[in-house]
Every structure is written in C-alpha cells, then in structure tokens.
C-alpha positions, 0 to 999 in steps of 0.5 A: 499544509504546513508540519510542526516537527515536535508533531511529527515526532509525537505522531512517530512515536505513536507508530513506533508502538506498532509490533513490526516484528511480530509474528501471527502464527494462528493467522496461518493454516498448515503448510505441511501438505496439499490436503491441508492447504486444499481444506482451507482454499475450499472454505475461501473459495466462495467468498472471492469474486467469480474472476477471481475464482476462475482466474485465480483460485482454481488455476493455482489449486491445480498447480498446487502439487507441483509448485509444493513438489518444486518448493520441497526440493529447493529446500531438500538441496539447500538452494531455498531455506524452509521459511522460503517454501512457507512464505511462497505457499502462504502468499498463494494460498493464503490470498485465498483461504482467509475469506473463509470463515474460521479457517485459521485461528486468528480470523482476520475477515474484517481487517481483510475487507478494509485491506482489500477495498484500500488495495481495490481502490488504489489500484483502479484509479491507475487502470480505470479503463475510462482514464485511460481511453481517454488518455489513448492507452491501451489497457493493461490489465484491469483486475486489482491483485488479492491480498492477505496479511503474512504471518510472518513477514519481514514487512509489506511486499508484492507478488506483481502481475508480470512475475505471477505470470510468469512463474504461474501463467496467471495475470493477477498480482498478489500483495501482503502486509504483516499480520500485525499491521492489521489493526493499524491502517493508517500505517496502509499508506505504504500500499500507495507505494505496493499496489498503487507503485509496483503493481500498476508499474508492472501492468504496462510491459515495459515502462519500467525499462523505459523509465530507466533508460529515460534515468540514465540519459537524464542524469549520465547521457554517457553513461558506462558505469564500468569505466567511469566512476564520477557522480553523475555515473554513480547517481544514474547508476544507483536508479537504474537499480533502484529504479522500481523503487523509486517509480512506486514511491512517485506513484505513490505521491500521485495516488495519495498526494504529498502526504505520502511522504510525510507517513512514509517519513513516521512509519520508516523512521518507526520500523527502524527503530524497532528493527535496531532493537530500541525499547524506547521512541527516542528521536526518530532517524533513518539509515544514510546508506545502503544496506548489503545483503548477504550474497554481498548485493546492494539492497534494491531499496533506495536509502530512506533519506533519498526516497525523500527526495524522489518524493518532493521531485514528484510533488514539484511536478504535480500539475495540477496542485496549486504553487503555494500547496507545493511549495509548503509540501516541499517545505514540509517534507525537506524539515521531515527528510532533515530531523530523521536524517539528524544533518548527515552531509554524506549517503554511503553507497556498498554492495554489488550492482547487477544493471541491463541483466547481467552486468555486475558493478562493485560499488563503495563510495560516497556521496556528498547528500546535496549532490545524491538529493538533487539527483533523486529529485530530479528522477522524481520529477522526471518520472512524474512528469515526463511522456513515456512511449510506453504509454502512447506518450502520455505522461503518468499524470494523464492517467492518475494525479493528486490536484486541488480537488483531491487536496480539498477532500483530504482537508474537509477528511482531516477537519471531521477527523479533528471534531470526531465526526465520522469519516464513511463515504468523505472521499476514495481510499487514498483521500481518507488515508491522507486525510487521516495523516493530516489529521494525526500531524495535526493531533497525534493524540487522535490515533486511536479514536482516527483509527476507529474512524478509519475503519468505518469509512474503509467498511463502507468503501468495500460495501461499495466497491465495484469488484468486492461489494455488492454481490447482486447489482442493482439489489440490496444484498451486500457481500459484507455481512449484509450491512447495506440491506440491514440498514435499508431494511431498518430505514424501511421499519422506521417509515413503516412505523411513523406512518402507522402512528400518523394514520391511527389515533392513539389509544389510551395505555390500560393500566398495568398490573403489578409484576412481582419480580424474581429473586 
C-alpha cells in the first residue's frame, strides 16, 4: 500500500500522546527484601503455565537470596547505581507476581494476557518445530519468553534466552515494555523487533556471529577497521556492532510484514519527540547520528534514519511478496525515512566501538547519508535472504516470512477496522498488528475505536494460545476468566430455551395485578 505522508503525520501525532516517560509506581511491588518479593511471586506462581513454573518461577525463587545479595553489593561499592538492583529484580520477579490477582496496586492482568499472547505469537512463528523439521533445522528452544510491563523503563527491551542462561542457568528470556504502553497496543508492533527480533536471534547459538562475519565480507571483504578508515571499512564497521539491531528489525519485517516499518517510523519519531521535551506534535523527526553514552561508547543502536533503510532491504528480499506490493512498501517507507529525516545529506558517526570482544575502535566521522543507506539496505537484504550455516543452510524465510497471504489477511484486518467491525480470530497477532497500522495510516482518527478493537481480538488470541490458554484441552475451561465456557454455556441456554418455546404451546399470560410502587 501506498502512504499518504499528511496521514503519517496525523497518525504520528496521535502517538506522540502516548506517555513515554512516565512512571507507574503502583504497578511494582517492594524490592526491599526477599520476603517482599517472595509474598508477591507466591500469588503469581499459579496463574504461569506448568513449564513455567518449573522452569522459570521455582529456579529463580531459589536463586533469589543470592542474586538480592550480589545486587546489594554492586550498589554498596559504587559498580551499580540502586535503580540497577530494582530494574534486575523487578524484570525477574515481576514476570512472575503480576499474574496474580491484587499484588500490586495498579493491576495490570488484562493488558498482560493481550501482551503475552502478541509475545507467544511472535515467538512461535520463528520456532515452531514443524517449520522448522521441515526447514531441516534443528530446534533451538520452544518456550516463548515471559513478559511484564516495568514501572519504570527508559523504553521496551529484553532479557534473551542465552544471557538468561548464562547469568541464571535458565533457558527462558524475558521481555519488558513500559507500563504506560499498556493501553496502547498498536504501539506493540515493536515486539516484532523484541521477541520476534532478538529473542528468536538468540535462540540459534551462534547465527548472530555468523551474520557478522557474513556483513563484513558483504560490504569490507578486507576488512581491518584499525588501519583502514574508508567507507566500506566504517559501514562494515558500524553493523558489525549494530548488528543484533539490525537482525531484529529484519526479523521484524518478516514477522509482520512492511508495515513494521512504517509504525516503526511514527512511534520512533514520537518517543523522540517526547524525550526532546517537546509540549507539542510539530513535525515528526529523528536523530542523523549516533548517540554517545556516558562511558563514551557508541550507542548499540543503529541511527533511526539507517534502521529505515535495513528495513526496505528486507522488504526487497521477501520471496514471496508479490513485485508491485514491494515496490509500493519500498516507495512508502523511503517518503517516510525522508519527511522525519527532514532531507538531511549526512549521518554522524562518534563513540568508542568494542568489535570481536575486545578490540576497541574510536570513531568520528561522516558519512554522506546515500552511501550509509545503500549500506544498510544491502545488510537488510542480505540477512533476509542469505543461507546461513547456522541454520542447516537455510535461509530466515524458510522458517518464518511475510508473502501475499499474510499481506491479504492484513488487508481484509484493515477494511473491518475502517467499517468498525470486530477484528476477534481475523488473522495471528502479527497480521492484527499490521492490519490495524494500515487501517490507522488509512484514518489516524480511528485510533481510539481501532484500539478497543485491538484489545478484543488480542483477548481472544490468548483464549486460544497453545501455552497460555486453555488451561484443560479438549474442555471448555478457559484460563482467562473463563470466557470461552461462559459463552458456550450461554450458546447452550439460548438452544435450550428455543427448543423448550417449539415444543409447548403458548400459554395464555394472566392478568397482572397492579404493583403500587415504592416512594
């Protein structure tokens, strides 16, 4: 589809309404002690699904003690401030406690089954085990990561499954939006990127490093970053470090096709916004260069307008998208990556690069913005379409893609959005998100009334899921407040009841007598 940019820019200034840097302190438990954090995982506990309980909730209540001990001790030498210890314990702990009911004073319950069915659905469709049988690749890990909204968060992020092994022993990642994301859900589009991106990446050892070396020779087949400074040397430079980055936002557009960037585009240029202090939409922009955190790093996140770029590489190299639907994404995303790039020429590259481990490379440069683009779109592209060892030699898109079939759904999702139809069982979790983004492109105006109707198919998708519904198979006992066995049970009365009224004949009413009524 084709995007109208004054209907961008509608639709963007409805997202800058969204609170990106509130806090939600009644959403958290106290962190001030193991009772504390052990009273609220108790009343949780039950509500997580059996694998989760074992494999989650009971390993890390009893490495409790120690992980509060190591924390304390970070902050009592100066190596970790205090808000360290609680975003640790509140990611650990609170993926647990806040299935239970009234742990916290803000409950959140109903927002977090909608975040956990999106989270479940993304993340099956990249490990689904008959994919990848049939892809001949092997299995990484099959359990989707727990999720829970921070209370305070500088923006969404995950814990994955290969550092949660390693700093726990546990195989089961963990990933976090902002508690005031909660009521928002079409901004949810970015898990593609969390959970759908850097979740799934990490659950095939290695393909991260393989997608770097793969990088380097794509666009630096000699590559020696400390002697030689010339473009292709700094490109393949900067996605080696980026390259996590970059891989999630491909995997993003395969998950939930080209309108990932496109949402991308709106809530990035919003968050900006908002971050920059501004009381007012104005016209959305994002930042040309990197940004340099405090130890004097470059930031690991690729510049905004880049990101762009590796995401219509990706669209070029869907398979199974038909030519005219990639070329008017491709068309649409480059109007988008121009207006909130407001016709910059040049990207700034600063900060310290750490590559391979432990070399350490200073950069400061510029880069005119052609040459940094065709850069990042040909990583895109590459990563989307390329065989990787890794993977049996397969390429991603043997396991998980966007083709005309997803693109139909997501279009028949937007019409009902646009007539106000309900949404519930229209497609997965990814064709809703696109579908709604389309429809919001369409008539920002809709937001509101799209996003009730968001909630009600996301409702249903956890009735449904394999992992978080149903809690009996094959019965009508719905884990979620027992929707599914209310309306067969209803169904059933109402069938009950028109054959009771067809098998009797109708009695004459007796007359009524007069009620006084009550003053």
């Amino acid at each position: 589809m084709r995007v109208d940019l004054n209907k961008f820019k509608a639709l963007y200034a409805k997202l800058f309404e969204v609170d990106y840097d509130g806090a939600v302190p009644g959403i958290c438990v106290s962190l001030d002690s193991a009772a504390s954090i052990r009273t609220a995982t108790l009343k949780g506990t039950p509500f997580l699904p059996l694998k989760y309980q074992e494999h989650f909730a009971a390993p890390m209540d009893a490495k409790l003690p120690g992980v509060m001990s190591k924390l304390d001790q970070q902050v009592q030498s100066g190596e970790r401030p205090a808000v360290y210890r609680a975003l640790v314990l509140e990611a650990l702990y609170g993926a647990i406690y806040q299935h239970g009911h009234r742990v916290t004073e803000v409950e959140a319950r109903p927002q977090l089954k909608r975040f956990l069915a999106v989270v479940s659905n993304l993340y099956r469709s990249f490990v689904d085990a008959n994919k990848r049988m049939a892809a001949g690749v092997t299995l990484a890990t099959e359990m989707p990561p727990l999720a829970l909204f921070q209370s305070v968060s500088d923006g969404p992020f995950t814990i994955e499954s290969d550092l949660m092994k390693e700093k726990f022993g546990l195989s089961i990642g963990v990933v976090s939006l902002p508690a005031t994301y909660r009521d928002h859900p079409v901004i949810w589009a970015g898990l593609s990127h969390e959970v759908g991106g850097h979740d799934v990446v990490h659950a095939d050892a290695g393909l991260v490093g393989e997608m770097t070396e793969k990088t380097r020779a794509l666009l630096a087949p000699v590559f020696k970053p400390l002697r030689n400074r010339d473009n292709a040397t700094l490109n393949a430079l900067i996605w080696s470090y980026w390259m996590d980055e970059a891989a999630a936002d491909v995997y993003g557009v395969l998950n939930m096709g080209p309108s990932f960037a496109i949402n991308l585009a709106g809530f990035l240029a919003a968050f900006r916004a908002r971050r920059r202090g501004q009381t007012a939409p104005g016209d959305p922009f994002v930042p040309n260069d990197t940004a340099v955190l405090p130890n004097g790093d470059m930031d690991g996140h690729p510049i905004d307008l880049l990101r762009f770029h590796v995401a219509i590489g990706a669209v070029e190299g869907l398979k199974g998208l038909s030519t005219s639907r990639r070329n008017d994404y491709v068309a649409s995303i480059e109007a988008v990556a121009g207006l909130v790039g407001l016709g910059v020429t040049e990207i700034g590259l600063r900060g310290r690069v750490t590559i391979d481990g432990d070399k350490k490379v200073d950069v400061h440069a510029d880069m005119k913005l052609s040459d940094a683009a065709a850069a990042a779109r040909k990583v895109g592209k590459m990563l989307a379409t390329d065989k990787f060892a890794r993977l049996n030699n397969r390429c991603i898109q043997d396991i998980e893609t966007w083709d005309d079939s997803d693109e139909d759904i997501a279009q028949e999702v937007c019409n009902r959005v646009l007539a106000g139809q309900p949404i519930v069982a229209s497609g997965d979790d990814a064709q809703l998100l696109a579908g709604v983004t389309m429809a919001l492109l369409q008539k920002p105006e809709l937001y509101e009334a799209a996003t009730r109707q968001l909630e009600g198919a996301l409702d249903d998708s956890f009735d449904r899921d394999p992992i978080w519904g149903a809690t009996l198979r094959g019965h009508a006992l719905a884990a979620a407040g027992g929707r599914a066995m209310a309306r067969a049970r209803q169904e059933a009365e109402t069938k009950a009841r028109e054959a009771a009224a067809k098998a009797k004949p109708a009695k004459k009413p007796a007359a009524k007598k007069p009620v006084k009524k009550k003053r």
